[in-house]
N, CA, C and O of each residue as an XYZ file, in Angstrom:
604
protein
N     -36.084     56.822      5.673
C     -36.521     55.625      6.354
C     -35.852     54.380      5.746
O     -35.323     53.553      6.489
N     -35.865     54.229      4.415
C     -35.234     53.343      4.105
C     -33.624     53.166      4.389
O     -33.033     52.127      4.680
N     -33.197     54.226      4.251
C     -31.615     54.108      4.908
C     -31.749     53.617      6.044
O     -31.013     52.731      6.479
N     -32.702     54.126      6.670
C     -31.923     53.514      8.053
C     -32.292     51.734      8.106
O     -31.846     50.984      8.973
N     -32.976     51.413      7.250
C     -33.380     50.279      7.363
C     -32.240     49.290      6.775
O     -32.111     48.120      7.133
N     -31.444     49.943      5.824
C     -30.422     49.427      5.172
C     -28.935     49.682      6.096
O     -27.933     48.995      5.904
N     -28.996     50.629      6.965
C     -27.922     50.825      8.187
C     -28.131     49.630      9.057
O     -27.289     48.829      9.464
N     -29.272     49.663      9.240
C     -29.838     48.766     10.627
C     -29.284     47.230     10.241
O     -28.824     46.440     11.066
N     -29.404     47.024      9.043
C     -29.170     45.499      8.183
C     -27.908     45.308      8.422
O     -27.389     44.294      8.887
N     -27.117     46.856      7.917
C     -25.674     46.223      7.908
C     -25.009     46.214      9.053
O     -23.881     45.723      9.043
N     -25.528     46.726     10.235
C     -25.094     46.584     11.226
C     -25.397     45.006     11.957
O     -24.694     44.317     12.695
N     -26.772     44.796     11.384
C     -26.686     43.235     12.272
C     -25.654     42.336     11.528
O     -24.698     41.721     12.001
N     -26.092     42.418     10.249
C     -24.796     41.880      9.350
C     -23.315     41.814     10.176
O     -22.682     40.867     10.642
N     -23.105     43.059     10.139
C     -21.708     42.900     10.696
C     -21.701     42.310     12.066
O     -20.843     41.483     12.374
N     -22.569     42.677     12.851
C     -22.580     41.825     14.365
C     -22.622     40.648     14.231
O     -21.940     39.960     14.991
N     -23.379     40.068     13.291
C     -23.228     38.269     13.202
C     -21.688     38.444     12.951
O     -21.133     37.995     13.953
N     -21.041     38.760     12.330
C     -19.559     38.320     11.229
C     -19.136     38.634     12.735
O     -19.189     37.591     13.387
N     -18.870     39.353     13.242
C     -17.792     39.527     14.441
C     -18.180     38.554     15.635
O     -17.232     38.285     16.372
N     -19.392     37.982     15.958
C     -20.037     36.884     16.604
C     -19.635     35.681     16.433
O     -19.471     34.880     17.353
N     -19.401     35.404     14.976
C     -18.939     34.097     14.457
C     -17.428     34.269     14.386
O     -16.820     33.205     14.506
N     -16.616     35.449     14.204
C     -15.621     34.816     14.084
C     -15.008     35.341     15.446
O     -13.794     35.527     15.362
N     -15.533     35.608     16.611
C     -15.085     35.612     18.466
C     -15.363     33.862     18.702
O     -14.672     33.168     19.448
N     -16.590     33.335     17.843
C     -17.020     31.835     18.540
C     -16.026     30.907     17.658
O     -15.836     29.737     17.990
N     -15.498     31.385     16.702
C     -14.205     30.754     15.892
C     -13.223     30.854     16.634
O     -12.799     29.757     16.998
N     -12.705     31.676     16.995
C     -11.322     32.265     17.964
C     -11.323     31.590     18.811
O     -10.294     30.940     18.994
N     -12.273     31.441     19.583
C     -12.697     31.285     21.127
C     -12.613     29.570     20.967
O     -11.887     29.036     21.806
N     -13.172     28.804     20.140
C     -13.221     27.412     19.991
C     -11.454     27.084     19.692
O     -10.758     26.370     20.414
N     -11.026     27.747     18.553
C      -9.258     27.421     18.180
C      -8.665     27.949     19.493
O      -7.436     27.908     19.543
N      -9.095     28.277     20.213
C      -7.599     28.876     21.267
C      -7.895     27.825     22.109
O      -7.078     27.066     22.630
N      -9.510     27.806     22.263
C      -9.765     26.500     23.628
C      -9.351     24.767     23.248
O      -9.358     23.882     24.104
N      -9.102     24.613     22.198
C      -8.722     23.566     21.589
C      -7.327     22.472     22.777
O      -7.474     22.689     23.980
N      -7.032     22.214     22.683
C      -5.766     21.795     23.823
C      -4.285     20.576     23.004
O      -4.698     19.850     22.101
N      -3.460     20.508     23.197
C      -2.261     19.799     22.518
C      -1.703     19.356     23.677
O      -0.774     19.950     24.224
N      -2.447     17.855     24.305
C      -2.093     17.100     25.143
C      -0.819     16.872     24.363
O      -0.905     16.508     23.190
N       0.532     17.089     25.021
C       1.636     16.165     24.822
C       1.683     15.029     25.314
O       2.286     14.094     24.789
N       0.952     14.957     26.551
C       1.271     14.103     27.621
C       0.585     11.966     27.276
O       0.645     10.987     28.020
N      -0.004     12.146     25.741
C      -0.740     11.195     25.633
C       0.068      9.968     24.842
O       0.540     10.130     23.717
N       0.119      9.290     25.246
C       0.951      8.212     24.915
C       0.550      7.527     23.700
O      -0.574      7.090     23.454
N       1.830      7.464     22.787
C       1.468      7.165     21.022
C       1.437      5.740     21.196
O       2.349      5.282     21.884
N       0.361      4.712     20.598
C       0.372      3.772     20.508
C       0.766      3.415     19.198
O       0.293      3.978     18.210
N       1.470      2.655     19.145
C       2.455      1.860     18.177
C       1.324      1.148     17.314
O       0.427      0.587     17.945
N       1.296      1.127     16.120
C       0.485      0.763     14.937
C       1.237     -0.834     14.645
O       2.451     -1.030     14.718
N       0.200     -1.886     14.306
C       0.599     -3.368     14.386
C       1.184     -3.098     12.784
O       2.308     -3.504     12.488
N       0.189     -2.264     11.618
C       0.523     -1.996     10.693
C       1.569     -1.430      9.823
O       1.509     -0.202      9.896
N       2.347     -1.759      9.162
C       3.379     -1.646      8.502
C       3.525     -1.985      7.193
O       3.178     -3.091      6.780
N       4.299     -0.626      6.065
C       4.440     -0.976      4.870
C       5.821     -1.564      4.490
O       6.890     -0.992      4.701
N       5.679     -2.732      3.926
C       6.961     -3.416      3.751
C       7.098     -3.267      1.856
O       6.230     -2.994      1.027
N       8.093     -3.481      1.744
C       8.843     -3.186      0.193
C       9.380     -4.173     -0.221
O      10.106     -4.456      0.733
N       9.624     -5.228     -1.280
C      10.167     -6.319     -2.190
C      10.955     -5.478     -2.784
O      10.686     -4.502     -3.484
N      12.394     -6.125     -2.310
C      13.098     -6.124     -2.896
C      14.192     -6.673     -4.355
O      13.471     -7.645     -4.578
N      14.850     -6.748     -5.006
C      14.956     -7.734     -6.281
C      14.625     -7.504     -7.278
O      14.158     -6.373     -7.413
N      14.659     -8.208     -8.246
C      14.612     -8.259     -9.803
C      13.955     -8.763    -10.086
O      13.707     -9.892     -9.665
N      13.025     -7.837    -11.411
C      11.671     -8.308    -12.098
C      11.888     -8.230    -13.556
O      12.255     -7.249    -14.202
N      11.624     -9.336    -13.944
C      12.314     -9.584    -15.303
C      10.895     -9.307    -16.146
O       9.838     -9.487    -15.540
N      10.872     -8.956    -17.267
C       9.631     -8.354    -18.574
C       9.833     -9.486    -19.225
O      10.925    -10.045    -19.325
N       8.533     -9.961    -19.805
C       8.350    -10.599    -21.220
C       6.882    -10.602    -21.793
O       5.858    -10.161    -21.272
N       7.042    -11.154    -22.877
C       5.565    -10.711    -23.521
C       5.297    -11.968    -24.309
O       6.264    -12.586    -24.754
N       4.080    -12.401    -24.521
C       3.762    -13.553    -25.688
C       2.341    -13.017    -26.041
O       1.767    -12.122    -25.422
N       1.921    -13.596    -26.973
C       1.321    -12.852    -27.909
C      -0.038    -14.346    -27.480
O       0.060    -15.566    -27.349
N      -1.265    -13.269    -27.388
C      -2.189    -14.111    -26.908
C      -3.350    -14.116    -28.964
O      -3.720    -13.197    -29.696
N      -3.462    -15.516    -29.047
C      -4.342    -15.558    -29.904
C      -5.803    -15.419    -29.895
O      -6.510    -16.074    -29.130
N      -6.284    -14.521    -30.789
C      -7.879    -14.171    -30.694
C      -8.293    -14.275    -31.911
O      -7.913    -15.087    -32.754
N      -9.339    -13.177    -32.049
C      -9.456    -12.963    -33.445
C      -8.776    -12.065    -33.952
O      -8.531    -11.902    -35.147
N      -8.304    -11.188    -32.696
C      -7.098    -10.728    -33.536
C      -5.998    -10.753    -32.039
O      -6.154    -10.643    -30.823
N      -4.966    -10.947    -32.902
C      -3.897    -11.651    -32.012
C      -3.306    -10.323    -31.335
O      -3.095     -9.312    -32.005
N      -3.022    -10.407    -29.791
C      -3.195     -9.108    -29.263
C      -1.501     -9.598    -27.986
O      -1.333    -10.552    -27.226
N      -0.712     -8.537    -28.291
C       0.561     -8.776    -27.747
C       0.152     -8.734    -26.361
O      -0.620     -7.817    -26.085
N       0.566     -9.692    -25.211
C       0.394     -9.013    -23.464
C       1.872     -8.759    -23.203
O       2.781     -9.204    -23.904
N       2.008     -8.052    -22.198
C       3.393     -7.467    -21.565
C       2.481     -8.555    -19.805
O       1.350     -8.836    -19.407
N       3.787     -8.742    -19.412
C       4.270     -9.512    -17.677
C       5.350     -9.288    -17.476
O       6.283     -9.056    -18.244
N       5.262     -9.367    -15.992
C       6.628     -9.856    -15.118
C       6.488    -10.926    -14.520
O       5.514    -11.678    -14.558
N       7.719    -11.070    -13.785
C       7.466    -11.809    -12.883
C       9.078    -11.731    -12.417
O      10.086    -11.396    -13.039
N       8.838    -12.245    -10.882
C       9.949    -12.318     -9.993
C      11.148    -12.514    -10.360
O      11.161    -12.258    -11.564
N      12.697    -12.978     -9.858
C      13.590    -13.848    -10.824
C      14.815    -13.640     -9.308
O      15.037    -12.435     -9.187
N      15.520    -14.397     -8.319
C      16.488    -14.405     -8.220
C      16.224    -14.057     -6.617
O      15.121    -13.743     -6.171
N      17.194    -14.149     -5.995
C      17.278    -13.635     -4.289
C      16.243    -12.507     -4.130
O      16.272    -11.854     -5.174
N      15.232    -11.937     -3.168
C      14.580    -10.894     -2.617
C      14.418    -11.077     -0.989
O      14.269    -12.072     -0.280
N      14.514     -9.672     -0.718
C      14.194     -9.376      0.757
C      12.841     -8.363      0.835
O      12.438     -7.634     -0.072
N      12.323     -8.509      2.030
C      11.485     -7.444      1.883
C      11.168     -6.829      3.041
O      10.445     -7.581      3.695
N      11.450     -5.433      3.804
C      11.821     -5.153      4.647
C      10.454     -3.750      4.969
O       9.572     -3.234      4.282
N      10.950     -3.594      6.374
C       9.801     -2.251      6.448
C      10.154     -1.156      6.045
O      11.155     -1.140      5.329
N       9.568     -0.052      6.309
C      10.127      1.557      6.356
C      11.120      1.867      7.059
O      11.754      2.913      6.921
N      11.343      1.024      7.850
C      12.409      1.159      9.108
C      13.403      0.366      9.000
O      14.282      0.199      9.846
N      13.305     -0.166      7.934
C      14.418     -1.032      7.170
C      14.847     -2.098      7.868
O      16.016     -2.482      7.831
N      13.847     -2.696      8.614
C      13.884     -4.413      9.265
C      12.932     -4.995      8.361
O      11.796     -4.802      7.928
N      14.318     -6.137      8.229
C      13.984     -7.182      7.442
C      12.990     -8.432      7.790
O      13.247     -9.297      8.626
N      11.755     -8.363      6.957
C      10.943     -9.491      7.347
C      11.257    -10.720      6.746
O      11.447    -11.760      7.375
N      11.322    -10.576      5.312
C      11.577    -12.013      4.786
C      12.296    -11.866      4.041
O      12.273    -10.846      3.352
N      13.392    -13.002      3.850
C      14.298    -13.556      2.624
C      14.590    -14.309      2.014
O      15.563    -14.910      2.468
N      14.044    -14.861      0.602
C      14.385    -16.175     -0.201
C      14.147    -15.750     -1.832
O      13.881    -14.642     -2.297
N      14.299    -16.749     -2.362
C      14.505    -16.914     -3.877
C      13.599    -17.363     -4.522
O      12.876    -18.191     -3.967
N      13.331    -16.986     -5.874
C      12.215    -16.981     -6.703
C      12.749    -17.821     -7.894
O      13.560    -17.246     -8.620
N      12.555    -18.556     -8.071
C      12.517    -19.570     -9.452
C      11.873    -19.668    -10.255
O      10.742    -19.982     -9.886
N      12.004    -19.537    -11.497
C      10.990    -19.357    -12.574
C      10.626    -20.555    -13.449
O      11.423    -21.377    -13.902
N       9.173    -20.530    -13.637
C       8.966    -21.849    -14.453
C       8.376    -21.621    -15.823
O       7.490    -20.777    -15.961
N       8.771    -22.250    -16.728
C       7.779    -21.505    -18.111
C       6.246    -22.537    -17.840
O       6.046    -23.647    -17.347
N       5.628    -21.779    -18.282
C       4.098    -22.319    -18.150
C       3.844    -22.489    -19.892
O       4.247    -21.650    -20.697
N       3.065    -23.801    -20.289
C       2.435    -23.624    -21.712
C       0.954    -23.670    -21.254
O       0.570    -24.380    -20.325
N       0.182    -22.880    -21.960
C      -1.354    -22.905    -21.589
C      -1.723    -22.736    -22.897
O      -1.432    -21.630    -23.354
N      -2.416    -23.687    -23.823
C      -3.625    -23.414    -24.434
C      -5.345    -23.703    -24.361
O      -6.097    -24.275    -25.150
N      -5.537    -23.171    -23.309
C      -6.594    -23.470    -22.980
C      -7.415    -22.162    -23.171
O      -8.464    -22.032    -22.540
N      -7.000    -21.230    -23.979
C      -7.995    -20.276    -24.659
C      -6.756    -19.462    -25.575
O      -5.532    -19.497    -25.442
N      -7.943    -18.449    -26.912
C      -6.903    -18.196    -27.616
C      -7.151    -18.892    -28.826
O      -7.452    -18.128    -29.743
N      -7.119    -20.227    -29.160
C      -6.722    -20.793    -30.183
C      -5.209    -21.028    -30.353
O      -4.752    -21.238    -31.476
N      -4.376    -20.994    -29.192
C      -3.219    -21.274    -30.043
C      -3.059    -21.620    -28.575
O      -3.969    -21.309    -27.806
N      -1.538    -22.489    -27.939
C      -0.476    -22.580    -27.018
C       0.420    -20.777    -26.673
O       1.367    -20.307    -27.304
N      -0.041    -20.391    -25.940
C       0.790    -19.607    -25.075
C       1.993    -19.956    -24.489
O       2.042    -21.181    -24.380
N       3.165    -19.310    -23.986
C       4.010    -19.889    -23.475
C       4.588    -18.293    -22.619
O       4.656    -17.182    -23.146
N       4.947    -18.666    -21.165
C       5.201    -17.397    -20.163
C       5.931    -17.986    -18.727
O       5.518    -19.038    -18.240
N       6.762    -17.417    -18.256
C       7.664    -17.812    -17.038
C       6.852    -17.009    -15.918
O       6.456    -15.848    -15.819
N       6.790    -18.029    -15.208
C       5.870    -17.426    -13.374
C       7.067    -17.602    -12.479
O       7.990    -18.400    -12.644
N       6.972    -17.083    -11.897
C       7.941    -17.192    -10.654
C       7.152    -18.040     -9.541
O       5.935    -18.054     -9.358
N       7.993    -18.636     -8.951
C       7.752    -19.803     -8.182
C       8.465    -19.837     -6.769
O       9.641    -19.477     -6.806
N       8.085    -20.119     -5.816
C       8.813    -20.224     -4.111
C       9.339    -21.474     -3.827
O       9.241    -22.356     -4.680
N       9.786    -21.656     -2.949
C       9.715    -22.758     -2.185
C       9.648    -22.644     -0.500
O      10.667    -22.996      0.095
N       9.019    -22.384     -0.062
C       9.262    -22.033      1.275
C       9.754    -22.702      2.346
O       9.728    -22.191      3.466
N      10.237    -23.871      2.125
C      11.902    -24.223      3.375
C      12.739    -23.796      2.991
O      13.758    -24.062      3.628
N      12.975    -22.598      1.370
C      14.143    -21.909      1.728
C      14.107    -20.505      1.866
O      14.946    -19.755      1.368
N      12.786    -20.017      2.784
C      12.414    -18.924      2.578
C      13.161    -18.742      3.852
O      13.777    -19.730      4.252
N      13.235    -17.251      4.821
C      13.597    -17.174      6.452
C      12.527    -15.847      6.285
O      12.232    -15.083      5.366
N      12.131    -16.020      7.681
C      10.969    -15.138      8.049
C      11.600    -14.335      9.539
O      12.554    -14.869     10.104
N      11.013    -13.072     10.096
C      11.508    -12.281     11.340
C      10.403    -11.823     11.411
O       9.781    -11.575     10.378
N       9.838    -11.577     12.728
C       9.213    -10.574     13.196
C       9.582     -9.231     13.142
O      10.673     -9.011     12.617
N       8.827     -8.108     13.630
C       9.026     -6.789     13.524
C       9.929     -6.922     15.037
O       9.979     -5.804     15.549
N      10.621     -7.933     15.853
C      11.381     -7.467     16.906
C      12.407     -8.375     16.374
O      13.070     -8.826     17.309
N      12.852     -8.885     15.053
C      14.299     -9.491     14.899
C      14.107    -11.025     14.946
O      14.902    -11.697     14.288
N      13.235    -11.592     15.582
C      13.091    -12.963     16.297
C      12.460    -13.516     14.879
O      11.583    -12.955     14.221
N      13.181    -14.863     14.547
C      13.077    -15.548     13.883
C      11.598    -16.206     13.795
O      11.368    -16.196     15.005
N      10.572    -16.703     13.288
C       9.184    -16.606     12.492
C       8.773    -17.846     11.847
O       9.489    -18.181     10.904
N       7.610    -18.749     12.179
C       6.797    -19.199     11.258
C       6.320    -18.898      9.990
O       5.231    -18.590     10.475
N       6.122    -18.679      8.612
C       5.136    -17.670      7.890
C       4.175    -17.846      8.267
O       4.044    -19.013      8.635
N       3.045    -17.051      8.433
C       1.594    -16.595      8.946
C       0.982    -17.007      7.223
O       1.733    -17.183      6.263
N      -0.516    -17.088      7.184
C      -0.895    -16.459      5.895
C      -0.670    -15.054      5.127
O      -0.727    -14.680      3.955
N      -0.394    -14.485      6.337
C       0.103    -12.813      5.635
C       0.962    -12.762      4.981
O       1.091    -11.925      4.087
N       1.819    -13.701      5.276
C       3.587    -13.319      4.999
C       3.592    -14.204      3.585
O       3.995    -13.667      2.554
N       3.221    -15.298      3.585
C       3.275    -16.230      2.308
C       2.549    -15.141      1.483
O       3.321    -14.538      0.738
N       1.156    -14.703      1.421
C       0.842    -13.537      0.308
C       1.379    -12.601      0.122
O       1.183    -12.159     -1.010
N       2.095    -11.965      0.806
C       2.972    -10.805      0.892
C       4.097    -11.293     -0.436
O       4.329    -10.554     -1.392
N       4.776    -12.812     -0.242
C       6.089    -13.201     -1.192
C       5.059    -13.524     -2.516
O       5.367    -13.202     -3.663
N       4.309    -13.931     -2.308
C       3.478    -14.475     -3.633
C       2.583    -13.439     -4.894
O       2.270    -13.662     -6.063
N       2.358    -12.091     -3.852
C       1.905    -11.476     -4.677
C       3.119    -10.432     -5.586
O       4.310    -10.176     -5.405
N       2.233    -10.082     -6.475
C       2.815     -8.912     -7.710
C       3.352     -7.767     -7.217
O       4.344     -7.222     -7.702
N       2.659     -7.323     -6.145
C       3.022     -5.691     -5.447
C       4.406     -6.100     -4.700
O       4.689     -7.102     -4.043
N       5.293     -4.749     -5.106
C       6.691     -4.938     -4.554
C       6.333     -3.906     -3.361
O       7.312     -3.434     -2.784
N       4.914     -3.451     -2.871
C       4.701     -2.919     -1.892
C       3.471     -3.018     -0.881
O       2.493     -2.603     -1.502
N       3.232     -3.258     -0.045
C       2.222     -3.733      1.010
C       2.493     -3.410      2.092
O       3.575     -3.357      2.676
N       1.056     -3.081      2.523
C       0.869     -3.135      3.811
C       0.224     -4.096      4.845
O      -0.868     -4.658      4.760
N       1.060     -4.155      5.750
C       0.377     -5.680      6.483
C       0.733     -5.868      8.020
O       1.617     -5.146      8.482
N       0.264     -6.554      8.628
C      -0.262     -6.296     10.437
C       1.345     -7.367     10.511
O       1.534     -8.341      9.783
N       2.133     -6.954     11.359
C       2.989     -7.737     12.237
C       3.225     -7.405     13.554
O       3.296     -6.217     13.867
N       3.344     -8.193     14.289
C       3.045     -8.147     15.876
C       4.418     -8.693     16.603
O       4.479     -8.767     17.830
């Protein structure tokens, strides 16, 4: 009696497993791969800074005096998409900054600096450009990589 009770088990057992995997089969085959659906073009795009980033370090005073490492910009950059259209192009100028306004001592460090009437800007169709707020943060920030909406 007990066998058969342990037959009987493994038989429903197995009827579920072959149940579930006909309603597995049956769902992946019915699935469908519209070709026919039209890809909409993403406003989003990762653009890349191009150019030279120069290293330096000054030594910040504490209680105990603790070296920092920076960059910063230095010289002509472009910065273009994945598709290798060019959004923006201009030059970075560097200024030394003195700050002692913490520390205990005068710091001293070069920032890179814009000017933007000699920047040139393009849209993602070639056509020459206002900067947006996007585009000025895009040149201003640290990341030589971003992503950002152009239309």
């Amino acid at each position: 009696m007990k066998n058969q009770i342990t037959n009987q088990n493994n038989l429903n057992n197995f009827n579920r497993t072959l149940i579930f995997i006909f309603v597995i089969t049956l769902t992946i085959s019915c699935q469908t791969n519209n070709k026919k659906t039209p890809k909409t073009k993403s406003s989003f795009h990762t653009i890349k800074g191009i150019g030279k980033v120069k290293k330096g370090t000054y030594t910040f005073c504490g209680t105990v005096p603790t070296e920092v490492n920076y960059s910063y910009r230095k010289g002509k950059w472009i910065f273009i998409t994945d598709d290798k259209i060019k959004i923006a192009e201009g030059e970075y100028y560097t200024t030394l900054i003195k700050d002692n306004s913490s520390g205990g001592c005068e710091i001293e460090y070069f920032e890179s600096t814009i000017d933007l009437k000699k920047w040139k800007f393009w849209g993602i169709d070639g056509k020459d450009i206002k900067p947006n707020e996007q585009l000025i943060s895009l040149i201003e920030s640290k990341k030589t990589t971003n992503i950002i909406s152009l239309k």
